[in-house]
C-alpha positions as CSV (number, residue, x, y, z in Angstrom):
1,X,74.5,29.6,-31.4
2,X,71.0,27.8,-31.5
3,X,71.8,25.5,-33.9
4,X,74.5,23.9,-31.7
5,X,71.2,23.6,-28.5
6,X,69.1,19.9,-29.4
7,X,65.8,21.2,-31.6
8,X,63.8,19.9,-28.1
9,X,65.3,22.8,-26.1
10,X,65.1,25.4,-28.6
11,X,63.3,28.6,-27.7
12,X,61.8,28.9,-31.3
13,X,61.5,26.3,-34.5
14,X,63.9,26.9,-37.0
15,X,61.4,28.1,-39.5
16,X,60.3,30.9,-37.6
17,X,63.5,31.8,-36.8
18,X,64.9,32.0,-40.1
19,X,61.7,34.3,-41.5
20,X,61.6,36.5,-37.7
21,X,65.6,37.2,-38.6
22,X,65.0,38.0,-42.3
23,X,62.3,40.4,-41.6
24,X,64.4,42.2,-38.6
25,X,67.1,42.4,-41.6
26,X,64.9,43.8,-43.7
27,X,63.1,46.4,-41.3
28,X,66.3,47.6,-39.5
29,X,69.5,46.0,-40.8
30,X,69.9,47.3,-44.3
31,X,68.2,50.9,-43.8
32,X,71.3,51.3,-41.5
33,X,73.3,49.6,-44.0
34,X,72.4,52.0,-46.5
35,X,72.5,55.5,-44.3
36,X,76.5,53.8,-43.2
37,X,77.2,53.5,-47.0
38,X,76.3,56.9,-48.2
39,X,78.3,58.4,-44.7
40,X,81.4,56.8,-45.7
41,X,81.5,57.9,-48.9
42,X,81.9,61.3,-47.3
43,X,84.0,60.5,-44.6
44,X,86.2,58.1,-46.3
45,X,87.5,59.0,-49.5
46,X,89.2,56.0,-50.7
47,X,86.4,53.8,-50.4
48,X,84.9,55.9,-54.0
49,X,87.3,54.0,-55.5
50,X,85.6,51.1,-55.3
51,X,82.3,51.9,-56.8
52,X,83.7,54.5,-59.2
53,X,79.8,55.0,-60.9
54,X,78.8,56.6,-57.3
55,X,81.9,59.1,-56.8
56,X,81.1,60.4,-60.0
57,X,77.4,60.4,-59.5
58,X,79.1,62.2,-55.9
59,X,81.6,65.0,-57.5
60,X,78.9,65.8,-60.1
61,X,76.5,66.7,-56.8
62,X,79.0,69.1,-55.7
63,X,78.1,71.0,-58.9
64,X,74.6,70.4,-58.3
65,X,73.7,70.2,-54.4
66,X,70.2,69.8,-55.1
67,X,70.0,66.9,-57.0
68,X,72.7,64.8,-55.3
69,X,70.5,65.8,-52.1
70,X,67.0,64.5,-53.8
71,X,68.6,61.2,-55.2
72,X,70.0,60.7,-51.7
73,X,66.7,60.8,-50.3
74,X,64.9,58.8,-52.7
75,X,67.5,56.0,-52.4
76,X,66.6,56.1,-48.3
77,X,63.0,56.2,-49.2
78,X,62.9,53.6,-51.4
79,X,65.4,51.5,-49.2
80,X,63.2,52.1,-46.0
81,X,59.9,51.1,-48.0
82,X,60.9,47.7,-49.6
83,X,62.6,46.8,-46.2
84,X,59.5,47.8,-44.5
85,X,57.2,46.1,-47.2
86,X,58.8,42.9,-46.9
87,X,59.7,42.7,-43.1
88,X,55.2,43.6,-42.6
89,X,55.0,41.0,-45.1
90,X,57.2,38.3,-43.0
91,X,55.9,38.9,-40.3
92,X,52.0,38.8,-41.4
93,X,53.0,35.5,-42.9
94,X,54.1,34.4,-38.9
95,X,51.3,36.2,-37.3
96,X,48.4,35.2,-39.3
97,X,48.5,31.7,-38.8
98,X,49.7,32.1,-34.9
99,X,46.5,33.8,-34.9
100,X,44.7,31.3,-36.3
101,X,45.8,28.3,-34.4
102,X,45.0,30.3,-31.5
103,X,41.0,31.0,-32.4
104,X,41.0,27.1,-33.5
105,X,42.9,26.2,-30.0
106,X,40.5,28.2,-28.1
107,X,37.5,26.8,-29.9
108,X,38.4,23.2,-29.3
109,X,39.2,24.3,-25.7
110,X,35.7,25.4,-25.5
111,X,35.0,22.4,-26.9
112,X,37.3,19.2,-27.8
113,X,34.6,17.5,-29.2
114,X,33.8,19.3,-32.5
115,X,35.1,19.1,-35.7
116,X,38.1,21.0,-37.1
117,X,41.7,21.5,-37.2
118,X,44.0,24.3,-36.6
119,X,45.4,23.6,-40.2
120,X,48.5,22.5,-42.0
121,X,51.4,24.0,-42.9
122,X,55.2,23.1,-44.2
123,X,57.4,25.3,-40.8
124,X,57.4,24.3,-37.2
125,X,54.0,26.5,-36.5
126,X,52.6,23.4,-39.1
127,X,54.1,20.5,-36.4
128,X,52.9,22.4,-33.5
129,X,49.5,22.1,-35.9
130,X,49.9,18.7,-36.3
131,X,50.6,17.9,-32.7
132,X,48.0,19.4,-31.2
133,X,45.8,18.2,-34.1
134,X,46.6,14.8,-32.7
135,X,46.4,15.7,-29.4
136,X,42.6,17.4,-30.0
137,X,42.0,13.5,-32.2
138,X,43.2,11.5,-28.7
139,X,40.9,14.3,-26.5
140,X,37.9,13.6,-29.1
141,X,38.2,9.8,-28.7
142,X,38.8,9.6,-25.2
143,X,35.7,11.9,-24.7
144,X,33.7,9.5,-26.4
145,X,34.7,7.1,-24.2
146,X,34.0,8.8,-21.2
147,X,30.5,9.5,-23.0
148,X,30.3,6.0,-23.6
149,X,31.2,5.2,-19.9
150,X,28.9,7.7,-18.4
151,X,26.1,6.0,-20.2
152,X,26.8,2.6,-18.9
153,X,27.5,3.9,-15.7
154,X,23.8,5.5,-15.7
155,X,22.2,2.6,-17.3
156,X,24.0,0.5,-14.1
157,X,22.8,2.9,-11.6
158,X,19.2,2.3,-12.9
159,X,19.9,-1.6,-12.7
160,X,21.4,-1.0,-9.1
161,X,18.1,1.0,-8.2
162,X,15.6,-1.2,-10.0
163,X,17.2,-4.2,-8.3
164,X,17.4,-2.7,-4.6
165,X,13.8,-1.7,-5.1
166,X,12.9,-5.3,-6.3
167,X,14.8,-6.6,-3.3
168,X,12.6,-4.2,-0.8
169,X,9.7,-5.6,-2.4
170,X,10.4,-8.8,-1.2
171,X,11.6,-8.3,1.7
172,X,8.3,-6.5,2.5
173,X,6.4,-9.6,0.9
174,X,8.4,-11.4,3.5
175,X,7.9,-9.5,6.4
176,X,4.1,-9.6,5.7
177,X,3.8,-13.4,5.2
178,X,6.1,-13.4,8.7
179,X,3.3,-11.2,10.5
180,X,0.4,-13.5,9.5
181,X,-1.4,-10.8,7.6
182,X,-4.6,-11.5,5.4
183,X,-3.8,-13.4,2.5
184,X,-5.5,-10.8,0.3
185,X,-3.4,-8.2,1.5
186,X,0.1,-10.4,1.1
187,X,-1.2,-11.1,-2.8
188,X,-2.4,-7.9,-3.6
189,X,1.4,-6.6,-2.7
190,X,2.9,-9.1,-5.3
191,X,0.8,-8.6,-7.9
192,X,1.1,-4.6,-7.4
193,X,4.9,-5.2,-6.9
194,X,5.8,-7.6,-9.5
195,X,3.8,-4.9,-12.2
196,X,5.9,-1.9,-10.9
197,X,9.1,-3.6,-12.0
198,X,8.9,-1.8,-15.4
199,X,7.5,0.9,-16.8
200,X,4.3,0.4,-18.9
201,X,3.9,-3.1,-17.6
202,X,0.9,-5.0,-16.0
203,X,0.6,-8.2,-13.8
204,X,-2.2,-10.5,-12.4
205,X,-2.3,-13.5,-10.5
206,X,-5.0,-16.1,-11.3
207,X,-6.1,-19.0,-8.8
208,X,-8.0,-22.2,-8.7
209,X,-10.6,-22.6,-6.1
210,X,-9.4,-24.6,-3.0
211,X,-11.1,-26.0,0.2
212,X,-10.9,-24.2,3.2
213,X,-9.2,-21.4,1.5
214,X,-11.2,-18.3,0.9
215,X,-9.2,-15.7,-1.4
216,X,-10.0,-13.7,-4.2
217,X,-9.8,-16.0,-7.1
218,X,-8.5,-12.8,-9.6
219,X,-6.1,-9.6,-8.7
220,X,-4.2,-7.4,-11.6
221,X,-2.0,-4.3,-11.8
222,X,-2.9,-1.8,-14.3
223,X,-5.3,-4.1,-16.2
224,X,-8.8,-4.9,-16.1
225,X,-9.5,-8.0,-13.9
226,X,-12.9,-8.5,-15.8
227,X,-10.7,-9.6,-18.7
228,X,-9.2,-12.6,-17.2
229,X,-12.3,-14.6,-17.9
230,X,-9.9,-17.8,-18.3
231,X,-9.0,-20.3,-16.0
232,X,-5.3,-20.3,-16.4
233,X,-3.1,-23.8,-15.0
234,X,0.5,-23.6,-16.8
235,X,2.3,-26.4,-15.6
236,X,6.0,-24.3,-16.4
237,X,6.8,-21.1,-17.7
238,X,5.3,-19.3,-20.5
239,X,6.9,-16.7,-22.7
240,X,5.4,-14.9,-25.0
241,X,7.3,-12.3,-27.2
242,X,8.8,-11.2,-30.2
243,X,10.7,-14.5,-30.5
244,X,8.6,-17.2,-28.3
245,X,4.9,-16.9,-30.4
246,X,1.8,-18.0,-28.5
247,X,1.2,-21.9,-28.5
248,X,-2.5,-22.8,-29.3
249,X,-3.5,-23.3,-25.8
250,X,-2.0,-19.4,-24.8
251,X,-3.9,-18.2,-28.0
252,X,-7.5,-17.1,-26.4
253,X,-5.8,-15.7,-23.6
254,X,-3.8,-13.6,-25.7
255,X,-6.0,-12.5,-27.7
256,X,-8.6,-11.6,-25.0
257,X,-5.5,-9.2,-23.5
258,X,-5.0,-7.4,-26.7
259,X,-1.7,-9.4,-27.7
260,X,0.8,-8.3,-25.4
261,X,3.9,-9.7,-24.8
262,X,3.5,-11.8,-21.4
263,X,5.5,-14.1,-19.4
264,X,3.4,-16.7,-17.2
265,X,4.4,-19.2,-14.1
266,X,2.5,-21.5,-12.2
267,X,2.2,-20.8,-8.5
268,X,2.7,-24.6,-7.1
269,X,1.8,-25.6,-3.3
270,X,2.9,-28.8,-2.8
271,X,3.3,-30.3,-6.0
272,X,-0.5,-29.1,-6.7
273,X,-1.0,-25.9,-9.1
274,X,-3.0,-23.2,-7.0
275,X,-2.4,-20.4,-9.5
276,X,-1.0,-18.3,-12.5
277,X,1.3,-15.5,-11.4
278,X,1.7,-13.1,-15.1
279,X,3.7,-10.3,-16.0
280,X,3.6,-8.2,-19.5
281,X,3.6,-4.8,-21.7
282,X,2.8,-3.7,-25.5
283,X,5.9,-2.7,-26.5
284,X,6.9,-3.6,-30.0
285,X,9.6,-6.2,-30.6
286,X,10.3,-6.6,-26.9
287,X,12.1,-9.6,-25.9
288,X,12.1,-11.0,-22.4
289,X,15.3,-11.5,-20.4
290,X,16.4,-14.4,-18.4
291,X,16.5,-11.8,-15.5
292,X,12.9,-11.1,-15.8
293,X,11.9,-14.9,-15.8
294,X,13.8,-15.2,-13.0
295,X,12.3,-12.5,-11.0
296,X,9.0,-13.9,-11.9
297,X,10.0,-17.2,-10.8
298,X,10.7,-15.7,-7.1
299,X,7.8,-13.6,-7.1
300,X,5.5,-17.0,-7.6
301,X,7.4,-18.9,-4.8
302,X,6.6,-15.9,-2.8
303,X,2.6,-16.2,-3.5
304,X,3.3,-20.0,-3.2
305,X,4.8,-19.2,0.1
306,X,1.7,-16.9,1.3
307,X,-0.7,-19.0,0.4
308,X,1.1,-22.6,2.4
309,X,1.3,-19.9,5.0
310,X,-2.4,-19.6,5.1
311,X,-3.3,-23.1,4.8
312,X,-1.3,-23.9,7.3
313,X,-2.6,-21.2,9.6
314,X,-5.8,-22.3,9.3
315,X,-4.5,-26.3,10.0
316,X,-3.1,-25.2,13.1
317,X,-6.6,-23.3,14.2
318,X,-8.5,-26.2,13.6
319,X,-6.4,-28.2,15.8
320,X,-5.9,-25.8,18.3
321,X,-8.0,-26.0,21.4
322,X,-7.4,-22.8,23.2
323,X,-8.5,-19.4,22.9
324,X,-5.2,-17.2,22.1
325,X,-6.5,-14.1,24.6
326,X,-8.1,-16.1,27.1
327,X,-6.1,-19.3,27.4
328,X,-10.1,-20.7,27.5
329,X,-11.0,-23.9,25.0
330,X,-11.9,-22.2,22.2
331,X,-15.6,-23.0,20.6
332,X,-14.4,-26.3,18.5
333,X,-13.3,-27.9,20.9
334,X,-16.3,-26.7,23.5
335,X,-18.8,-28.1,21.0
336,X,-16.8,-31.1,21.3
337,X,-16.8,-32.2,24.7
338,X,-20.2,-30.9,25.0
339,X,-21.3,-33.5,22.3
340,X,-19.1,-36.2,24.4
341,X,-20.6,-35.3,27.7
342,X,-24.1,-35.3,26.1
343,X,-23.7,-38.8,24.9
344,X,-22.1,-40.3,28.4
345,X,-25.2,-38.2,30.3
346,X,-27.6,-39.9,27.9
347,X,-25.7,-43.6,28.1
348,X,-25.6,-43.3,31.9
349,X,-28.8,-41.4,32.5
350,X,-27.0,-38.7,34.4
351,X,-27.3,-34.9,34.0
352,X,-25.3,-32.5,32.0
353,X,-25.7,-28.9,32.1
354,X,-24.4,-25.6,30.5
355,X,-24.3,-22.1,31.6
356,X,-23.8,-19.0,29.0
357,X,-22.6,-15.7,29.9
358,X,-22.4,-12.6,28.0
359,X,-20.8,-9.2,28.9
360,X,-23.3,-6.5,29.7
361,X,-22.3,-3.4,27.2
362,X,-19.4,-4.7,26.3
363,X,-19.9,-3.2,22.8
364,X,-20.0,0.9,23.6
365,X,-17.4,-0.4,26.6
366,X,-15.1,-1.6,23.6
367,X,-15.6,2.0,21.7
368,X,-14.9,4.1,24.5
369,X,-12.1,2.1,26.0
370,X,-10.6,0.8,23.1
371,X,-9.6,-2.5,22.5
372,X,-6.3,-2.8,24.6
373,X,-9.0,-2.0,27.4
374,X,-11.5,-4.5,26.2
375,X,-9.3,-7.6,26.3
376,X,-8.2,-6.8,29.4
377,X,-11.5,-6.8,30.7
378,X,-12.1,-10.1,28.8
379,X,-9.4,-11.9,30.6
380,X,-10.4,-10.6,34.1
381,X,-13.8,-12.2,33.2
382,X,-12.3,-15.3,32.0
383,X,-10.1,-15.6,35.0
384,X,-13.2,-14.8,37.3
385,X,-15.0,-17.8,35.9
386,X,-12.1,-20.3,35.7
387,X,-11.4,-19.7,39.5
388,X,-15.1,-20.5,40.4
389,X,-15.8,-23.8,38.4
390,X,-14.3,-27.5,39.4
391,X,-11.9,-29.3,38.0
392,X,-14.0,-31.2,36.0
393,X,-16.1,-29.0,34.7
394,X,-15.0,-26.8,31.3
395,X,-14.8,-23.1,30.2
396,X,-14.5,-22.1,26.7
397,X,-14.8,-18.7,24.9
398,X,-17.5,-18.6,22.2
399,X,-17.4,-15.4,20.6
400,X,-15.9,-11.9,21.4
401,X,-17.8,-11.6,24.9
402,X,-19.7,-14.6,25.4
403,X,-18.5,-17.4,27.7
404,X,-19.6,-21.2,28.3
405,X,-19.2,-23.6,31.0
406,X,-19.9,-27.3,30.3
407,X,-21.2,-28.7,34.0
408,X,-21.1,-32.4,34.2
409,X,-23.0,-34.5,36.3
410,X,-25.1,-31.2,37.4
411,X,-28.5,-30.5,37.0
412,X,-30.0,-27.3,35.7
413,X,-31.0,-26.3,39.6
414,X,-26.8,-26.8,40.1
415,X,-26.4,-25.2,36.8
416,X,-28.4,-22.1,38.5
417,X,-26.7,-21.7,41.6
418,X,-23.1,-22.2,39.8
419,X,-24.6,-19.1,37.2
420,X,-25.2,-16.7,40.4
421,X,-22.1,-17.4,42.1
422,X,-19.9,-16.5,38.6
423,X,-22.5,-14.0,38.4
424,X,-21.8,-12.4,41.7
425,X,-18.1,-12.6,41.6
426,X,-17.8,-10.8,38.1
427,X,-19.4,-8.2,39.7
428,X,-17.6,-8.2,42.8
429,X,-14.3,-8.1,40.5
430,X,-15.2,-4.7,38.9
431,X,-17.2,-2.9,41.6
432,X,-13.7,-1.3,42.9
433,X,-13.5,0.7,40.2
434,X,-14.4,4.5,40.3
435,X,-15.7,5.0,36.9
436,X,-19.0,3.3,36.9
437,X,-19.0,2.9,33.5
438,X,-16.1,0.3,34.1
439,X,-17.9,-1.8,36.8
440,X,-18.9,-4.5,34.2
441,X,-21.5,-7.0,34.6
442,X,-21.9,-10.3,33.7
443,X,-25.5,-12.1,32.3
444,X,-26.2,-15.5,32.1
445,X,-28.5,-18.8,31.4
446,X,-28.4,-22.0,32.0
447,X,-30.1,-25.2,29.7
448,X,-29.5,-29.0,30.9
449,X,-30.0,-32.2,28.9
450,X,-32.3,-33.2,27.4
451,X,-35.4,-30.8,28.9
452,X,-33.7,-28.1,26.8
453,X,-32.1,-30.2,23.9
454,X,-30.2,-33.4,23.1
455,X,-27.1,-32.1,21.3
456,X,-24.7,-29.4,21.4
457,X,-26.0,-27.2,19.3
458,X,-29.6,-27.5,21.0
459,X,-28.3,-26.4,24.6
460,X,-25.9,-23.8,23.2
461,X,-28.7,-22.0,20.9
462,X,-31.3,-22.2,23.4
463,X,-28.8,-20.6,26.3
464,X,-27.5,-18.1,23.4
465,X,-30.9,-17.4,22.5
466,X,-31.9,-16.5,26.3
467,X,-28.6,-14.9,27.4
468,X,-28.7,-12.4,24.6
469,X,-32.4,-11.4,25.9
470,X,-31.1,-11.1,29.6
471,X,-28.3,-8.7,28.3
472,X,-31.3,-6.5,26.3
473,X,-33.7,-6.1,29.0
474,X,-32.2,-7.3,32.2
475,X,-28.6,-6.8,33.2
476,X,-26.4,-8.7,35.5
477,X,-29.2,-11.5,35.6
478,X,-29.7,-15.3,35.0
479,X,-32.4,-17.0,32.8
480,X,-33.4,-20.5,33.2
């Protein structure tokens, strides 16, 4: 009946079959065989005919009960115990190596990728071995790969991260170069930034000495500045690793950094070098990758970037003329007219005056206010004294609380009465309030050309020299 069903559909292999029905043959078939043998014997006498050695063995038992009865049960016996004995032994055959495809199955369960295989045999129980033998080969490889994936799925992560934190970095670097802050703050963030990249690294940036710019001239991350005794001016980059070895002007640096492995660009404002922006490490063999030359490279526009910033910044204040919290001239160009109107006074032999004011207690007014308090007290001021002078005459801011007005064409009795009337009115503007620590003050002095000087700076120390004095011992006052 089985054999006529396709082998794919068949409950069990052939081989198993064939040794599960021999052993049922064995264990219950031909007992019963035997026990419906010797009954039919008895019951059916013509059957002795046909094994004529057992009807005698029969009619001679009828002489002698006994021993027909003891060989009869020795036959059974020994019948029972070889079909028993070689069905337990079948069957152990099937059993044993069920059972141990099943401890080998669930140890590769537990785990698919160690060695061993559930083992080979010649029956169907051997193909189900050899299938699943393959099946646990296909599992172990496609393990590995996933092993294999995982890995360059972490080490893509980390390159994900390490780049996203690279990319903060800059955008921070950008957003502080945006805000105009100090230019030692903006480098200090590249150089700490740009060593932090990798693990075990250091960086410094090197720069030459420029007018106007005033920057500290060495800055390094996890290394000791006093080593970069050098004066560094790579016109392009400079590797130095296991394959690129040091060039003989690289050597003393180098050596003077313990030999690391370094890569080195120029920081270039304007087609002129300001600086060397460096990265490096000790590690042994270590080669550098066109990604990390590149990062350097953006790194150094960045500083290249801060420090145009800065010059520019500092162009733009020189030519600027007003104070930016006041809206006043600021003190360049108040030493500049002042100069000007000097030299027409002197050409035309006319007067030209100047009047100094400083904020009574401005300092402890600053502390206790704060500083959101203090320029809005500065602007009041400035305001005060803008509305009182002429049209041609010029107010300019000289330091945090001081104030100047140039007076053309005035003498220093003019000067005087202009003084009190700025004077008066500053103190008129703040006696409203009902704190009387915020009812500020004003003091003042006054110095013409030339009884007190012939340039600017004469008349401007002289009044700053008195106007301090007034603002020690005498407060809301003008000296002359």
């Amino acid at each position: 009946m089985l054999k006529d069903v396709p082998s794919r559909f068949q409950l069990l292999p052939q081989g198993v079959q064939a040794k599960l029905t021999l052993a049922f043959v064995l264990m219950s078939c031909v007992p019963i065989a035997m026990l419906l043998w010797i009954a039919a014997w008895y019951a059916f006498p013509y059957t002795r005919e046909l094994f004529p050695t057992l009807g005698r063995f029969i009619v001679d038992a009828q002489v002698d009960p006994t021993a027909a009865t003891w060989w009869l049960w020795a036959v059974i016996a020994l019948t029972i115990l070889v079909a028993t004995l070689g069905g337990v032994y079948l069957t152990m055959k099937i059993i044993e190596p069920v059972t141990r495809m099943s401890r080998e199955a669930k140890r590769l369960a537990e785990d698919p990728t160690s060695e061993g295989e559930l083992g080979q045999q010649e029956d169907e129980l051997g193909d189900l071995a050899n299938a699943l033998n393959s099946l646990t080969g296909r599992i172990r490889e496609d393990m590995v790969e996933l092993k294999g994936a995982e890995t360059r799925t972490k080490q893509i992560n980390l390159e994900i991260q390490k780049r996203m934190v690279i990319l903060s970095s800059l955008l921070q670097i950008g957003e502080l170069i945006g805000s105009a802050k100090d230019l030692d703050t903006v480098l200090d963030l590249i150089v700490d930034r740009l060593g932090g990249v990798e693990d075990h690294a250091f960086s410094f940036l090197c720069l030459q000495p420029h007018d106007g710019l005033q920057v500290t001239p060495r800055r390094a991350y996890q290394l000791d500045v006093k080593r970069l005794t050098q004066s560094l001016a790579a016109t392009s980059s400079v590797i130095i690793d296991a394959e690129h070895p040091p060039i003989d002007t690289d050597r003393p640096m180098w050596e003077a950094l313990g030999r690391p492995n370094m890569l080195m660009q120029p920081v270039i404002v304007r087609q002129r070098i300001m600086g060397l922006l460096a990265v490096g490490n000790h590690e042994p063999q270590y080669v550098f990758s066109p990604e990390m030359v590149d990062l350097v490279s953006v790194f150094a526009k960045q500083a290249a970037i801060a420090l145009e910033n800065e010059l520019l910044l500092r162009k733009n204040k020189a030519l600027a003329v007003r104070d930016e919290l006041t809206g006043l001239y600021n003190e360049n160009f108040i030493r500049q007219r002042l100069d000007e109107e000097i030299k027409r006074a002197i050409a035309y032999q006319r007067p030209c005056a100047i009047a100094v004011f400083t904020i009574d207690g401005f300092t402890p007014y600053r502390e206790q206010r704060g500083a959101a308090e203090a320029d809005r007290a500065l602007k009041k001021v400035a305001r005060v004294i803008q509305d009182t002078v002429t049209e041609i005459d010029r107010v300019g801011r000289l330091n945090s609380q001081e104030f100047v007005v140039v007076l053309p064409e005035r003498s220093k009795r003019q000067a005087i009465e202009v003084a009190e009337e700025i004077r008066r009115r500053v103190e008129f503007a703040f006696a409203s309030s009902v704190d009387p620590e915020e009812r500020l003050t004003v003091s003042g002095s006054v110095a013409e050309n030339p009884l007190d000087g012939v340039t600017a700076e004469d008349l401007l120390m002289k009044s700053q020299s008195m106007v301090t004095d007034a603002a020690a011992h005498s407060h809301n006052a003008v000296l002359v």
